[in-house]
C-alpha positions in Angstrom: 9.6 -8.8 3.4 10.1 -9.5 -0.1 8.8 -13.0 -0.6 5.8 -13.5 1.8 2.1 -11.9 1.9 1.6 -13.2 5.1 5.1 -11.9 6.6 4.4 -8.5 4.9 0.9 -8.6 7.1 2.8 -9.6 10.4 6.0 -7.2 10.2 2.9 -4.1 9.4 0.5 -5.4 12.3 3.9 -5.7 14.3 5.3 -2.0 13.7 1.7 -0.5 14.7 1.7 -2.8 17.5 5.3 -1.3 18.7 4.1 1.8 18.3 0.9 2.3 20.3 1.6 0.0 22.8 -1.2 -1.0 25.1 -3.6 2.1 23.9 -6.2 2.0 22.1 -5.6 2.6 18.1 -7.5 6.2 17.4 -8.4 6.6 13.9 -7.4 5.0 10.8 -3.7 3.7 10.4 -2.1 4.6 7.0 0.0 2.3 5.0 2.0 3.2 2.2 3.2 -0.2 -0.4 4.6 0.0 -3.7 1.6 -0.8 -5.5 -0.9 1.1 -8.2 -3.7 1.6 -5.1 -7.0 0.8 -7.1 -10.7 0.2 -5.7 -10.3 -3.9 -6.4 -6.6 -3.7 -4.1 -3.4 -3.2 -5.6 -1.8 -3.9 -8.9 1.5 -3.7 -10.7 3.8 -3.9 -7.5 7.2 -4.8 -7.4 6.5 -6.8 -4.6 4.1 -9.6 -6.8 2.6 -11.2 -3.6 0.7 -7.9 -3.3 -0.9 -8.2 -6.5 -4.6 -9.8 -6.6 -5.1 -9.9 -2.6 -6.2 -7.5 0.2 -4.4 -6.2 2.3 -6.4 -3.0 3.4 -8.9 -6.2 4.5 -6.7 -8.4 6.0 -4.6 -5.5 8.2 -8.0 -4.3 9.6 -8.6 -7.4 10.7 -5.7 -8.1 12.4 -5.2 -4.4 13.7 -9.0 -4.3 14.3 -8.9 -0.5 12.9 -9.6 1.2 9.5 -6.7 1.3 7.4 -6.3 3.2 4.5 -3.7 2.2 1.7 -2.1 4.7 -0.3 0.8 4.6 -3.0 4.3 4.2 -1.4 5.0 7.7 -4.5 2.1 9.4 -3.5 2.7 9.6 0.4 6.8 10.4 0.0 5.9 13.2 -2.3 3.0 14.3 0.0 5.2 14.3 3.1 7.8 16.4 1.0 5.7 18.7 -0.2 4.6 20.0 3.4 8.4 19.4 5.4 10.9 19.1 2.5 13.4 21.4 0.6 10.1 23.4 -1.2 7.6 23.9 1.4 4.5 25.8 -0.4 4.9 25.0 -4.1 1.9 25.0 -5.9 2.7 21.5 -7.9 5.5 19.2 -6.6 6.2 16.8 -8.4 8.1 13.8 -6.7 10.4 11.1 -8.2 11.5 8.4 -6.0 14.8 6.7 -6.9 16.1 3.3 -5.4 16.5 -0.3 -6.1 12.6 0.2 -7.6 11.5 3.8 -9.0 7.8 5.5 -7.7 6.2 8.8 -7.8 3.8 11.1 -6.8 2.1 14.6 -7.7 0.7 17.1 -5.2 -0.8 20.4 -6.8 -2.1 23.3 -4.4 -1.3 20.8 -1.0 -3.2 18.1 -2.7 -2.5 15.0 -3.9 -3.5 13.5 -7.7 -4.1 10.0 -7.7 -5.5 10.5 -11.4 -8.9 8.6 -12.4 -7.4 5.2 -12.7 -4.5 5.7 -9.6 -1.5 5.9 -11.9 -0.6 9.5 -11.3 3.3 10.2 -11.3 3.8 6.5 -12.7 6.7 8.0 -14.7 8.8 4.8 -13.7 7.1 2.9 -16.1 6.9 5.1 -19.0 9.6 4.1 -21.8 12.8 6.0 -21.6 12.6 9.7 -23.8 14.8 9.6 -26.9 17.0 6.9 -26.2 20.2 6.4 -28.0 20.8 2.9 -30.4 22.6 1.3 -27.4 20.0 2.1 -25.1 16.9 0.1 -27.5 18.4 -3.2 -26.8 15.0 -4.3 -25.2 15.5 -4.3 -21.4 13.0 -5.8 -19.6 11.0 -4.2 -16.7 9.7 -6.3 -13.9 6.3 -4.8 -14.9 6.9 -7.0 -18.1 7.4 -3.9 -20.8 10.6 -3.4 -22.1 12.9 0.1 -22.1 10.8 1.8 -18.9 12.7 4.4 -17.5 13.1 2.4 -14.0 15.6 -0.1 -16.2 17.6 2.7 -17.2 17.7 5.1 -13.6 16.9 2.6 -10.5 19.8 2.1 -8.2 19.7 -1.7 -9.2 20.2 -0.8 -13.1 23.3 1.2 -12.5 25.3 -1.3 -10.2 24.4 -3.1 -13.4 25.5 -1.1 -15.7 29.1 -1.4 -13.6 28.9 -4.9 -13.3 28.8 -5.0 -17.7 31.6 -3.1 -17.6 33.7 -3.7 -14.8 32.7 -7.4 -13.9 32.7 -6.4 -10.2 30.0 -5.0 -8.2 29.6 -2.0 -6.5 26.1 -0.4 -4.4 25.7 2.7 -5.8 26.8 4.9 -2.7 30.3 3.1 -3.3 30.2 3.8 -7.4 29.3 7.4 -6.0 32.4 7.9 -3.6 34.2 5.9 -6.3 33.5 8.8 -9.0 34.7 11.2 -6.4 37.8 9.1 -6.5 38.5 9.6 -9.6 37.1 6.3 -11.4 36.3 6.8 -14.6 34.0 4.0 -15.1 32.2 5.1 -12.0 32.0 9.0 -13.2 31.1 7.8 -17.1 28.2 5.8 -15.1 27.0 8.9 -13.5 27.7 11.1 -16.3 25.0 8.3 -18.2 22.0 8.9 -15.2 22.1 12.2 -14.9 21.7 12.5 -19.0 18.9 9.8 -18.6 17.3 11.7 -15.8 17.6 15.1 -17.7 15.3 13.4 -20.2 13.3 12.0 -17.8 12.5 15.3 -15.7 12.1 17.4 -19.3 9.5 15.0 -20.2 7.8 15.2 -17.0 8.5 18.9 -17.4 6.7 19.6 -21.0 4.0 17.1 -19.8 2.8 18.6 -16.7 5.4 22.0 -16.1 5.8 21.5 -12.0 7.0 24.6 -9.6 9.3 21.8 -8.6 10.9 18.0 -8.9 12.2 16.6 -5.8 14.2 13.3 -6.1 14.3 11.1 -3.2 15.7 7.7 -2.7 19.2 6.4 -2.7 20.1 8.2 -6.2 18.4 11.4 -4.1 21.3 11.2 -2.3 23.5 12.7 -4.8 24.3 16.5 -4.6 25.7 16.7 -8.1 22.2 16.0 -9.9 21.3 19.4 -8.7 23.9 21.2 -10.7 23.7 18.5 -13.8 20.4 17.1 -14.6 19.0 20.8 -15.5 22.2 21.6 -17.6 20.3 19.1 -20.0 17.0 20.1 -20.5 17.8 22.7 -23.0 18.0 20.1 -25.5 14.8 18.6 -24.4 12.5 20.8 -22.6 10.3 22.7 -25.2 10.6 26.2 -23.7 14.5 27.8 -23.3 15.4 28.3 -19.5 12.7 26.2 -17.5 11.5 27.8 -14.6 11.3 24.3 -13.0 13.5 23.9 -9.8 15.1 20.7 -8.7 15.8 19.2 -5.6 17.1 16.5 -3.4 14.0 15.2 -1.1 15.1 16.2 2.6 12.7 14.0 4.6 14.5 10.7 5.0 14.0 7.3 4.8 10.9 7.6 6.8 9.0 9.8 4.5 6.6 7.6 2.8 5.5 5.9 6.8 5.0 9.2 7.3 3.0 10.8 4.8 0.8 7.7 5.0 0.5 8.6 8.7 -0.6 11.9 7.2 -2.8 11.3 4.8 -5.0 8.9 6.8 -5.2 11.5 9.6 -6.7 14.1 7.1 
């Protein structure tokens, strides 16, 4: 739920409770929310309700388990890592792409959190050198203006047609649109993948992965494959990266179920 603290609690204490049944719940339950996971609870989510309270506290007690909370970036890019595209890189780096952005960084089967939780935050990071049309101060729901999440997410493309069209599309339709020949839809597409070539070269310089996977609802397009890396030349500091890109493989499921994983280890 997107409105509710207390309906988020119910609908997580309900799903466990489908699951197990009458047995007993063995081990800790793993829980993966959009959220910066620090020691205090979580911060910056895109879900504000989260923000300031406790949910690891208040799950346990209505679960009557341990639960262990974990960064809805991290576990996708952790499940990935061991039963996506690239099983057995030695860094993965993972960029989760929907109506709200995430990510995550596993090195050696590992995953970084970072000291302060924030590892593969790129979401929030401002958008790498942006054209004059693109510093007209769009504001984040994290309350910073020009992150890359207002420039990639799902939600800021069907915007983006909406400016230009006046009629909305979801951005599966503006996909098999561009396949139909719509321009507007194409020139969209033609923008994200040039704003995610930035994106990944910057991640690319900054940390040099084996591999970037790209999961979500924009994960869902094959083309990014062939055109994001086409622009890195122009970005990356070394000619032909090494890096390999991917579309995540895993499913909608994949955060649930690297949670599931993590907490079990």
């Amino acid at each position: 739920p997107d409105d509710s603290y207390r309906a988020c609690l119910q609908t997580i204490a309900s799903l466990v409770g489908q699951h197990v049944g009458n047995n007993t719940i063995k081990g800790s339950v793993g829980v993966a929310i959009p959220a910066v996971i620090r020691e205090q609870g979580p911060t910056n989510s895109a879900l504000p309700y989260l923000n300031g309270k406790n949910p690891q506290q208040d799950l346990q007690a209505a679960l009557g388990c341990p639960i262990r909370l974990y960064s809805y970036g991290t576990c996708f890019t952790y499940y990935e890592a061991f039963h996506g595209a690239v099983v057995g890189a030695n860094s993965l780096f993972g960029m989760h792409i929907d109506t709200h952005c995430t990510g995550g960084l596993v090195v050696n089967g590992v995953c970084m959190d970072g000291n302060n939780g924030i590892a593969g935050n790129w979401a929030h990071l401002p958008l790498p050198a942006p054209v004059p049309y693109e510093t007209d101060g769009r504001t984040c729901w994290c309350g910073r203006t020009g992150c890359m999440e207002s420039f990639v997410s799902a939600a800021s493309l069907e915007k983006d047609y909406v400016n230009i069209t006046g009629n909305h599309l979801a951005i599966d339709a503006i996909a098999a649109a561009a396949k139909d020949s719509d321009i507007v839809a194409e020139n969209v597409l033609q923008v994200l993948e040039d704003r995610l070539g930035r994106a990944t070269a910057a991640i690319i310089t900054l940390l040099d992965p084996d591999v970037i996977i790209i999961g979500g609802r924009i994960g869902q397009m094959e083309r990014l494959i062939s055109n994001v890396p086409r622009k890195w030349p122009g970005y990356v500091t070394v000619q032909r990266p090494k890096t390999q890109l991917f579309l995540a493989k895993t499913g909608p499921h994949a955060a649930a179920a690297g949670a599931a994983m993590l907490a079990s280890g």
